[in-house]
Biotite code that builds the C-alpha atoms (Angstrom):
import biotite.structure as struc

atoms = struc.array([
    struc.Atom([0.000, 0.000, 0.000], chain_id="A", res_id=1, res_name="UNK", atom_name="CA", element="C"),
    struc.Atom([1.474, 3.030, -1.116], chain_id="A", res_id=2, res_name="UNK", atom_name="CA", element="C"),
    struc.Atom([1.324, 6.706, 0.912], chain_id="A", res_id=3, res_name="UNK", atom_name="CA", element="C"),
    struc.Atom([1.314, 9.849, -0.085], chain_id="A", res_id=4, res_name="UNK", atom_name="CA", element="C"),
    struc.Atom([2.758, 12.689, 1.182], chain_id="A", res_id=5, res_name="UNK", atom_name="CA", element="C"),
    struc.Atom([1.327, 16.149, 0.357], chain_id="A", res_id=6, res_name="UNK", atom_name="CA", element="C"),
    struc.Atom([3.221, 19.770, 0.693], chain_id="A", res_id=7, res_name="UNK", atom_name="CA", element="C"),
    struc.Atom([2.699, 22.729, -0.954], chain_id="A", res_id=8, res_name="UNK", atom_name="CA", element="C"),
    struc.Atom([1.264, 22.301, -4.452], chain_id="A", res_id=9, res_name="UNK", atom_name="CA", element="C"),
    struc.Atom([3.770, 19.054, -4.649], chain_id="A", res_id=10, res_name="UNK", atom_name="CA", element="C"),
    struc.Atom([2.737, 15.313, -4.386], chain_id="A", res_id=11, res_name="UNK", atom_name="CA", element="C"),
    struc.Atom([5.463, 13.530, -3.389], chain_id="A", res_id=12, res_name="UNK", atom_name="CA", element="C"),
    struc.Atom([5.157, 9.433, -2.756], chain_id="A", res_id=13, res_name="UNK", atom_name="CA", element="C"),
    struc.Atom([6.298, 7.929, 0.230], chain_id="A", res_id=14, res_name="UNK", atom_name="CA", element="C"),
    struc.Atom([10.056, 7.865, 0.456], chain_id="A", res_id=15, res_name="UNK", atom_name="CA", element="C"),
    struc.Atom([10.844, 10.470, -2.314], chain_id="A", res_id=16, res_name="UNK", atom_name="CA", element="C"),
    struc.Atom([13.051, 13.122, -1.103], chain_id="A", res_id=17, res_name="UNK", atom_name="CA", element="C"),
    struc.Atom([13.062, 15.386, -3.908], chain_id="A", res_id=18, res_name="UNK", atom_name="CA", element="C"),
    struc.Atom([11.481, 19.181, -3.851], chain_id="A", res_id=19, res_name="UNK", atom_name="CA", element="C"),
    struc.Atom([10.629, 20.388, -7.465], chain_id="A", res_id=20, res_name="UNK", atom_name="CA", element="C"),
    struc.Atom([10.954, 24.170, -5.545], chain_id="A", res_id=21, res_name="UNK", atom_name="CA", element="C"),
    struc.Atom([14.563, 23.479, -4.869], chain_id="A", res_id=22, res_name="UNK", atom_name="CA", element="C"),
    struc.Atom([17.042, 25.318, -6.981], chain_id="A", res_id=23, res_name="UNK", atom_name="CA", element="C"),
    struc.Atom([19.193, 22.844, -6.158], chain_id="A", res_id=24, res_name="UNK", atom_name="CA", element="C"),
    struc.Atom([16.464, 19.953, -7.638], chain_id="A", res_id=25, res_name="UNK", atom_name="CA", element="C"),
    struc.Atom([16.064, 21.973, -11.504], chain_id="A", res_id=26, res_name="UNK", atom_name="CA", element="C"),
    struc.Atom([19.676, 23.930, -11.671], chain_id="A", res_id=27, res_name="UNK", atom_name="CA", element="C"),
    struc.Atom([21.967, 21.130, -12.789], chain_id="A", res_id=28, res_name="UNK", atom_name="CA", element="C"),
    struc.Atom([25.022, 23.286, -12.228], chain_id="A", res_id=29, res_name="UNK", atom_name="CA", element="C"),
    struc.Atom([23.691, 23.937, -8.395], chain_id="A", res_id=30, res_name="UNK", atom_name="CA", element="C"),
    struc.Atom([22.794, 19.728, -8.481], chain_id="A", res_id=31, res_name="UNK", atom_name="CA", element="C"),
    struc.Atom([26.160, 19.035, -9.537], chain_id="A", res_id=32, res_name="UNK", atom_name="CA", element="C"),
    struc.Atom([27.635, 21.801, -6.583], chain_id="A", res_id=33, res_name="UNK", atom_name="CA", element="C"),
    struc.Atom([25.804, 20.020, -4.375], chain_id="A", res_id=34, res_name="UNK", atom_name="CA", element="C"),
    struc.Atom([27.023, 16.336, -5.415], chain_id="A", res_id=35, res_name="UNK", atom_name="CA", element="C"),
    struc.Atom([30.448, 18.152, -5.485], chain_id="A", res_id=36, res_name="UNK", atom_name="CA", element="C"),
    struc.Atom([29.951, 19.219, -2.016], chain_id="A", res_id=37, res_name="UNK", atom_name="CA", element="C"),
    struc.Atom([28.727, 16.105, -0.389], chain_id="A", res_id=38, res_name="UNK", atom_name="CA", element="C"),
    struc.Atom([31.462, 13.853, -1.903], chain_id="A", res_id=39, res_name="UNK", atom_name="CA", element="C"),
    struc.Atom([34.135, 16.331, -0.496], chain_id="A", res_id=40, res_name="UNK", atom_name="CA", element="C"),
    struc.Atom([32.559, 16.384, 3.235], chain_id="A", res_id=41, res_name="UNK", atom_name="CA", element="C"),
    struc.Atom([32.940, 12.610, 2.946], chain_id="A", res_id=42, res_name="UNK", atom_name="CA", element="C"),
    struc.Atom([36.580, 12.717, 1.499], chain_id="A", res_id=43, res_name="UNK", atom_name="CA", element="C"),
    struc.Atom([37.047, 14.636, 4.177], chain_id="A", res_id=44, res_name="UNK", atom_name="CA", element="C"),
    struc.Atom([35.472, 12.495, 6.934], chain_id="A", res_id=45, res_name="UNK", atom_name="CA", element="C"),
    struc.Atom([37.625, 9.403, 5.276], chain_id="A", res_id=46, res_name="UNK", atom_name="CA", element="C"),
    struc.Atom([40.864, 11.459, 5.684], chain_id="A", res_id=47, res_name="UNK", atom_name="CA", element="C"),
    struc.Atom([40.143, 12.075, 9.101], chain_id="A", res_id=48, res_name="UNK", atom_name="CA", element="C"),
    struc.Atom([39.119, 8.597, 9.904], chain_id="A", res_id=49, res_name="UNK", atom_name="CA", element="C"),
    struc.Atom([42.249, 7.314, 8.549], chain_id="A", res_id=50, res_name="UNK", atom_name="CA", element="C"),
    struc.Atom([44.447, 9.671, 9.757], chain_id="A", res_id=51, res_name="UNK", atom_name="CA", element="C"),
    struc.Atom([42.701, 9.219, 13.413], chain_id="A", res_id=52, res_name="UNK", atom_name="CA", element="C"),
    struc.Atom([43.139, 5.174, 12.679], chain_id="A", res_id=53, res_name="UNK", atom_name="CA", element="C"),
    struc.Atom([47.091, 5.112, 12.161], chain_id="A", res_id=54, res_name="UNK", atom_name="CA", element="C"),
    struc.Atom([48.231, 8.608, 14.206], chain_id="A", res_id=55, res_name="UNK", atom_name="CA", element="C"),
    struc.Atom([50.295, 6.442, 16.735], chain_id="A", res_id=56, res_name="UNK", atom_name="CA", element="C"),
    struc.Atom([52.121, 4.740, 14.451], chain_id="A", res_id=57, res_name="UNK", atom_name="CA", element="C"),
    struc.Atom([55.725, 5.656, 13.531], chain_id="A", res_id=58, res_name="UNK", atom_name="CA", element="C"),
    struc.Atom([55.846, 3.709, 10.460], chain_id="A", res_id=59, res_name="UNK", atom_name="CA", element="C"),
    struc.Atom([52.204, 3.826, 8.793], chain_id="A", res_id=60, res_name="UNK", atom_name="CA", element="C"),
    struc.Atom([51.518, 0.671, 6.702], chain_id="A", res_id=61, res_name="UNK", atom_name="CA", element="C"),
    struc.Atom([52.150, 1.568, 2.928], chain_id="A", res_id=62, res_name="UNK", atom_name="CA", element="C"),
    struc.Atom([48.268, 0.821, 2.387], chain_id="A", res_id=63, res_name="UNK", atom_name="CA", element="C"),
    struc.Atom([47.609, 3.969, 4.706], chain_id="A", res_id=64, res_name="UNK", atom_name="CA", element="C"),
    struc.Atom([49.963, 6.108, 2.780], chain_id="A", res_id=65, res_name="UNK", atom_name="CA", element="C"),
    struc.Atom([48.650, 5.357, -0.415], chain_id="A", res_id=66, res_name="UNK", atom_name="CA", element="C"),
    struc.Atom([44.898, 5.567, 0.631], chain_id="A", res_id=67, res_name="UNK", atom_name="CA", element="C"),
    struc.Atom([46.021, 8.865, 2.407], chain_id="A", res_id=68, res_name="UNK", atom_name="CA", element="C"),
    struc.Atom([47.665, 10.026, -1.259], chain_id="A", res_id=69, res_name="UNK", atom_name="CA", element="C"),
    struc.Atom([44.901, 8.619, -2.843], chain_id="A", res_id=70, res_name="UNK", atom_name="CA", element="C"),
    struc.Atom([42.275, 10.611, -0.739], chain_id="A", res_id=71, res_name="UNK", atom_name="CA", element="C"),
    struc.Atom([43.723, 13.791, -0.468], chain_id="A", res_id=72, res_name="UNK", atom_name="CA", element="C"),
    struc.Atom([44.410, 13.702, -4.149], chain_id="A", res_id=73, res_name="UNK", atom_name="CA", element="C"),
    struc.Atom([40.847, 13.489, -4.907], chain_id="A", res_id=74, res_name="UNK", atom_name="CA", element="C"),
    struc.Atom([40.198, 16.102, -2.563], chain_id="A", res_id=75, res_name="UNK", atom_name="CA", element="C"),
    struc.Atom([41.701, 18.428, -4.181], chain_id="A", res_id=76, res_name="UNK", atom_name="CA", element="C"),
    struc.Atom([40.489, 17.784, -7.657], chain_id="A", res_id=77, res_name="UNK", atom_name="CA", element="C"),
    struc.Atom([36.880, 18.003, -5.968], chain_id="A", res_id=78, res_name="UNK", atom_name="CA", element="C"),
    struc.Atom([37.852, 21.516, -4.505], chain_id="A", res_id=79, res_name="UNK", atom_name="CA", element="C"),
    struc.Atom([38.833, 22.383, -7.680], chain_id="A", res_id=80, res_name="UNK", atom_name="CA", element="C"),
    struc.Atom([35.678, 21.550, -9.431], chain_id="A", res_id=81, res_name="UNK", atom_name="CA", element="C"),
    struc.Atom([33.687, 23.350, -6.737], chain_id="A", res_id=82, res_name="UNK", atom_name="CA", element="C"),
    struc.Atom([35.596, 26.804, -7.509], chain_id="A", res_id=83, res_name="UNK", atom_name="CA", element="C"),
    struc.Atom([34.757, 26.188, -11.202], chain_id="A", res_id=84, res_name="UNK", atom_name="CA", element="C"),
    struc.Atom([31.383, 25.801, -10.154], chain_id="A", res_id=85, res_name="UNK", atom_name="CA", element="C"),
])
């Protein structure tokens, strides 16, 4: 059985987190900031995580280093995109 959820002038079904009012939803340059945006606040997060995972160590597994290069690499091509954007 299937729910609807009313709001505004929209009909959204149950589940469906889109908003046809957002900017965000219609722009696809603002969409793609957005995308942009979210997978650099999760780069980020990873970084963090990893860098929290192996800080006591005085010789860092080469995995770490090259997820760490890896990571940070992408980071900045993502921060790049965003000032384009």
């Amino acid at each position: 059985m299937s729910s609807s959820l009313h709001r505004g002038n929209n009909q959204y079904d149950e589940g469906d987190i889109s908003d046809y009012d957002d900017p965000y939803e219609t722009d696809p340059v603002r969409y793609e900031l957005r995308n942009i945006q979210n997978v650099i606040q999760v780069t980020r997060q990873n970084i963090e995580a990893l860098e929290s995972r192996f800080a006591g160590f005085e010789d860092p597994p080469k995995e770490y280093l090259l997820e760490h290069e890896e990571l940070t690499s992408k980071l900045q091509e993502l921060e790049l995109k965003e000032q384009k954007l």
